[in-house]
N, C-alpha and C positions, 0 to 999 in steps of 0.2 A: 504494500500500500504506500500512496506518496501522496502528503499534505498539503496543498498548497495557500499561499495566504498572500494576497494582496494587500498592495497602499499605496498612499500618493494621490490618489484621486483629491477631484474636487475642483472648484469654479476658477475659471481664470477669464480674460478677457480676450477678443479676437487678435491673436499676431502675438499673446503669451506661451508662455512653457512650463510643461510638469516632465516628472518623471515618476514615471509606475515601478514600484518593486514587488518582487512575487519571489519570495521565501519559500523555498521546498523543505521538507522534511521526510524523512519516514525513509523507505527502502530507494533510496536518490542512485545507487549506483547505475542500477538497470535506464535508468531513461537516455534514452539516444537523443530526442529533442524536445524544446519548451520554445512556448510562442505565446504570443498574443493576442487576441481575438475582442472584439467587440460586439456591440447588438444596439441598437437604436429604436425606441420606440416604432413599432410598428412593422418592424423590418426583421430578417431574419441576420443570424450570427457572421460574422465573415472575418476570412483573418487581418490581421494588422503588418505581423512580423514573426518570423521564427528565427531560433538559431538552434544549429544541429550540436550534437558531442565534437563534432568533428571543426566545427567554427563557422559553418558554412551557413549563411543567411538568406532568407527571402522576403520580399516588403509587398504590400499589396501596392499600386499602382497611386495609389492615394495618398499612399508614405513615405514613398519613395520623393528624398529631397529634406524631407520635413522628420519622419522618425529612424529611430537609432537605437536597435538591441543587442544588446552587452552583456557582460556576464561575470559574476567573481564566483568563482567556482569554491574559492574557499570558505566562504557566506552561504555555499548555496544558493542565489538569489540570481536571476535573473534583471535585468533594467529597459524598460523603453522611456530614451528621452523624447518628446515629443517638441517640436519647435513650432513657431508660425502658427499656433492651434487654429482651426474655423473653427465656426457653429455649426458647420455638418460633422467634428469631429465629436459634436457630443453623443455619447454612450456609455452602457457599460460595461467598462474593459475585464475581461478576465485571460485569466493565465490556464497556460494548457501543458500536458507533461503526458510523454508518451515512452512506454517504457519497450525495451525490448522484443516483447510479446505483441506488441500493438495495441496495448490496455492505455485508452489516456484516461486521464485525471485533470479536472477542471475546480478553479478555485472558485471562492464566492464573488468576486467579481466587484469591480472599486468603481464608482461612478465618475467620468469626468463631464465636467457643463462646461462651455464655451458660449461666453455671452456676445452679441454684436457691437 
């Protein structure tokens, strides 16, 4: 089993910056890769950012430019800074952890608001 636990979320204004962390726990070895994903009122789930065991990244087309996933392995924790936020960037973000097997594991998920 692997815990996961978001923060960082919360209101900033349009052309602001946060940064999400998502703290794993529990059986951490096995996970090949953790990512980032959001959901927006009304709308279904979709990714942000991942980054693999191996370092290797991918950004959805909407990120690209503006977000940036990182990682201190010795925290365990994963990071997305977000730059430039919109108002279409509001939602809420959660963290995702996928282990070896193919078993992910999703956190409770940190809200971020992006005012105009």
């Amino acid at each position: 089993q692997v815990q996961l636990v978001e923060s960082g979320g919360g209101l900033v204004q349009a052309g602001g910056s946060l940064r999400l962390s998502c703290a794993a726990s529990g059986i951490i070895f096995g996970i090949n890769a953790m990512g980032w994903y959001r959901q927006a009122p009304g709308k279904e789930r979709e990714l942000v950012a991942t980054l693999t065991k191996g370092g290797s990244t991918n950004y959805a087309d909407s990120a690209k430019g503006r977000f940036t996933v990182s990682r201190d392995s010795a925290k365990n924790t994963i990071y997305v800074q977000m730059n430039n936020l919109k108002p279409e960037d509001t939602a809420v973000y959660y963290c995702k952890a996928v282990d070896q097997l193919g078993t992910a594991y999703w956190g409770q998920g940190t809200q971020v608001t992006v005012s105009s």
